[in-house]
C-alpha positions as CSV (number, residue, x, y, z in Angstrom):
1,X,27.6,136.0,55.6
2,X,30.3,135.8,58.6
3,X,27.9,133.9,60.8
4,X,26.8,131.2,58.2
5,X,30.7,130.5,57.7
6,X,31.1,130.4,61.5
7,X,28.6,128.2,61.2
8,X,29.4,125.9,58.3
9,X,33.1,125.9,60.4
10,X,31.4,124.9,63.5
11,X,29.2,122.2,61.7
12,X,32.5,120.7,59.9
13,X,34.1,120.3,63.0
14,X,31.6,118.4,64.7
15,X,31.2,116.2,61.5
16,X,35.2,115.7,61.5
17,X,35.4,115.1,65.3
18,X,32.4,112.5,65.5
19,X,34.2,110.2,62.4
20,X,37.3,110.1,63.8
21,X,35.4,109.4,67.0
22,X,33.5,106.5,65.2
23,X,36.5,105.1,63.3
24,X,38.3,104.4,66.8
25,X,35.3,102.3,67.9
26,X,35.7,98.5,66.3
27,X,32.9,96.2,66.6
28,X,35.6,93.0,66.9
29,X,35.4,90.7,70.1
30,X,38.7,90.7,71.8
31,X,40.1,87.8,72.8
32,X,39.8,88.1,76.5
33,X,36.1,89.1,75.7
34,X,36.1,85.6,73.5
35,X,37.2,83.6,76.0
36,X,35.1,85.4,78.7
37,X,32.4,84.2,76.2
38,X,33.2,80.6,76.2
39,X,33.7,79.7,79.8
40,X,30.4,81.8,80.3
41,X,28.8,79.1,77.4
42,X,30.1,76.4,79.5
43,X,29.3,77.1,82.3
44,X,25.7,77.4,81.1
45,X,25.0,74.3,79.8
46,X,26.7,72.2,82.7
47,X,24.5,74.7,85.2
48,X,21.6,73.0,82.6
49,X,23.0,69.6,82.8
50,X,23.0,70.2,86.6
51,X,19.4,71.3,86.9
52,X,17.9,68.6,84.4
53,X,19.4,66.4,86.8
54,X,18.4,67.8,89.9
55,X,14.8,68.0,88.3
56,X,14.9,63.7,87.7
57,X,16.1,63.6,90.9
58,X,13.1,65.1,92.7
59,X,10.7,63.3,90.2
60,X,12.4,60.1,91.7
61,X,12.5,61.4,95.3
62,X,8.8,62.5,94.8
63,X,7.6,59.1,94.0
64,X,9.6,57.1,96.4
65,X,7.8,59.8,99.2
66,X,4.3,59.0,97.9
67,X,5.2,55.8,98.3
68,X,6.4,55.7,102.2
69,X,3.5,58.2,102.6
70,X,1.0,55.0,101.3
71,X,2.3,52.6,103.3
72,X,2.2,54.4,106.7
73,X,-1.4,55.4,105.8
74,X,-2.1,51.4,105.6
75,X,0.1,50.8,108.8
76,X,-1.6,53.6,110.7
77,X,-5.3,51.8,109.3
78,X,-3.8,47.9,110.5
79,X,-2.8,49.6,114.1
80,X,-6.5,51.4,114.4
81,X,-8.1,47.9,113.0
82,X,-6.1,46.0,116.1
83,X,-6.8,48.7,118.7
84,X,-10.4,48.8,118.0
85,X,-10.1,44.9,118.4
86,X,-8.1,45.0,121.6
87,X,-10.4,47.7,122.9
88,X,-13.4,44.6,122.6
89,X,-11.6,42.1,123.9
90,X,-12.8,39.2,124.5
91,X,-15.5,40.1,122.6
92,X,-13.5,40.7,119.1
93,X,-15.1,38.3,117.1
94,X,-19.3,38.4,117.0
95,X,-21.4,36.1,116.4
C-alpha cells in the first residue's frame, strides 16, 4: 500500500511539474520575432522581383546572342565565298 502511494505521489508530481511547465510556454509571436518576420517577407519578394528580372534579362541577352551569333555565321560564309574567288583569280567567273 506504501509503494502505490509513493507512487501515486511520484506520478502527481510529474503531472504538477509538466503543467506549470506547459503554462509558461506561450504560443504568441513577439514583436521582435514579428518584425524579424516582416523584413524577412520583404526581402523575399524583392529577392523575387530581382530574379524575374534577371530571368527577362537573359531571355533578352539570349536572343540578341543568337543574333550576333547569325550574322558572323553569314560574314564568315561572304569571306569563304570571296576567298574561294580570289583563290581563282582571273578565272572567277566561268563560262
Amino acid at each position: 500500500m506504501r509503494d502505490i502511494r509513493k507512487g501515486s505521489r511520484s506520478i502527481a508530481a510529474l503531472a504538477l511539474g509538466t503543467a506549470l511547465i506547459l503554462s509558461s510556454c506561450t504560443c504568441m509571436i513577439k514583436e521582435p520575432e514579428l518584425n524579424t518576420i516582416k523584413q524577412l517577407r520583404t526581402e523575399e519578394k524583392q529577392l523575387t522581383a530581382d530574379i524575374e528580372a534577371a530571368t527577362k534579362n537573359k531571355a533578352k541577352v539570349n536572343t540578341e546572342l543568337s543574333a550576333r551569333e547569325a550574322e558572323l555565321r553569314k560574314c564568315t560564309e561572304d569571306r569563304t565565298f570571296i576567298q574561294d574567288k580570289l583563290n581563282k583569280w582571273p578565272n572567277v567567273w566561268p563560262e
